[in-house]
TORSE-163309 format. One line per field, with one value per residue (C-alpha): residue in three letters; x negated, y, z negated. Coordinates in steps of 0.02 Angstrom, whole numbers, plus 50000, padded with zeros to 5 digits. Each point is the difference from the previous one (the first is absolute). Example, Ala and Ser with C-alpha at 12.3 -4.5 7.8 and 13.67 -1.06 7.14 Angstrom:
2
resn <- [ALA_SER]
xx <- [49385_49931]
yy <- [49775_50172]
zz <- [49610_50033]
END
This chain:
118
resn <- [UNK_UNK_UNK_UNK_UNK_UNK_UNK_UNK_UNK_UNK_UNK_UNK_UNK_UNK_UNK_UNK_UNK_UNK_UNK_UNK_UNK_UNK_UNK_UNK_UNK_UNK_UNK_UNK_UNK_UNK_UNK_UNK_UNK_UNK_UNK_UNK_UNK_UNK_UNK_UNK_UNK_UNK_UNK_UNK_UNK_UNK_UNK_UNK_UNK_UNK_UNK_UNK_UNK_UNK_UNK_UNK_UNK_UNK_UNK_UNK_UNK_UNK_UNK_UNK_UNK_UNK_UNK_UNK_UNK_UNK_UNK_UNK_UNK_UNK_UNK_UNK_UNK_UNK_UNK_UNK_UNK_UNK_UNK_UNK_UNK_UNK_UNK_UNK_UNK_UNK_UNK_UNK_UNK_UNK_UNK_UNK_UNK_UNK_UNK_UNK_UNK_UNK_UNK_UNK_UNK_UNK_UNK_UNK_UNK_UNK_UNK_UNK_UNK_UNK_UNK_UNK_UNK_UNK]
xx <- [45663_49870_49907_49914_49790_49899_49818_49925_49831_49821_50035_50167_50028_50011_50115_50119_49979_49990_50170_50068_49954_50046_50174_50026_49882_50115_49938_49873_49863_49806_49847_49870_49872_50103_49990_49819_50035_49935_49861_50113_50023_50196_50036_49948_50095_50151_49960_49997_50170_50079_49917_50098_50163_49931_50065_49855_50006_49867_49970_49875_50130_49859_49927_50117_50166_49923_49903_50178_50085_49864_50023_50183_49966_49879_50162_49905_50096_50021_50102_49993_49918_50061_49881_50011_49988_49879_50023_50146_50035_49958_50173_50062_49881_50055_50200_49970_49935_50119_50144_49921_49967_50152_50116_49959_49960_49830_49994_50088_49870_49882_49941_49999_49906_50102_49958_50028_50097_50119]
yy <- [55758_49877_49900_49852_50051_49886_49974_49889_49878_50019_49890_50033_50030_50189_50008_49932_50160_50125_49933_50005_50171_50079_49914_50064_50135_49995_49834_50026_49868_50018_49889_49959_50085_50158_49994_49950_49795_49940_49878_49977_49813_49937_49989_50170_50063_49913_50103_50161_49968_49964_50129_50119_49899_49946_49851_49926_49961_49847_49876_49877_49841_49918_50121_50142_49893_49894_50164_50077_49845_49999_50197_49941_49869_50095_50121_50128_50121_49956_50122_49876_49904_49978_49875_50058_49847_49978_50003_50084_50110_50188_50060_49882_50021_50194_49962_49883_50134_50133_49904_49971_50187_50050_49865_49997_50080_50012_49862_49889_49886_50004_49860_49887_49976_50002_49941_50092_49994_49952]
zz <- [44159_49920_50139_49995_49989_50089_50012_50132_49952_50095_50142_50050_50199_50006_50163_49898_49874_50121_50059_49852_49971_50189_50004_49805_49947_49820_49948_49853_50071_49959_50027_49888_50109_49974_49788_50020_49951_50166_49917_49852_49973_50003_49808_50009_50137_49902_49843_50082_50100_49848_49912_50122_50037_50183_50090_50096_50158_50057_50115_49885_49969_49924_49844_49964_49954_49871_49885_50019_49941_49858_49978_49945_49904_49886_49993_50084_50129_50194_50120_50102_50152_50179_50087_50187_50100_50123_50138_49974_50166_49924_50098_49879_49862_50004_50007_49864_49883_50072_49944_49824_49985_50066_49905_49843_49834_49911_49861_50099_50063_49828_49916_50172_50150_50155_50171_50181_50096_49905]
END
């Protein structure tokens, strides 16, 4: 079955990706320290997730949203964005993104940025 990809930005809390991946080792869910974008600024980060259909995963409120709202208004692609409050409890965080995974389809959250928990 087609799952949703995700790939979470620089700063985001990494207990709440190694939950993600111990309670569903399935989920397709990278970093950008993993694909070597760790210094890469966010408009970049943006490209390269939509370059390879990955929702990102963040917790900047602030600068991310508004170069994905300007990513779509320049009619380029966006996967799309969940914004990961903070401070979000990660137990929560993690069941948050579970249920995303889990509970829906790939495609179904493009062109938007989301907030969780939802």
């Amino acid at each position: 079955a087609d799952v949703i990809r995700f790939l979470a930005d620089e700063d985001f809390n990494n207990d709440i990706v190694r939950g993600v991946r111990l309670r569903n080792p399935a989920i397709d869910f990278l970093r950008v320290q993993d694909v070597g974008l760790r210094t890469a600024g966010d408009a970049d980060v943006l490209e390269w997730a939509a370059r390879e259909g990955r929702v990102l995963l963040t917790h900047d409120e602030s600068t991310v949203p508004p170069l994905a709202w300007a990513r779509l208004g320049a009619g380029m692609a966006l996967p799309g964005v969940f914004v990961v409050r903070q401070p979000a409890q990660i137990a929560t965080a993690i069941e948050a993104i579970l249920f995303v995974a889990e509970a829906s389809e790939p495609g179904e959250w493009e062109g938007g940025v989301h907030y969780l928990p939802l």
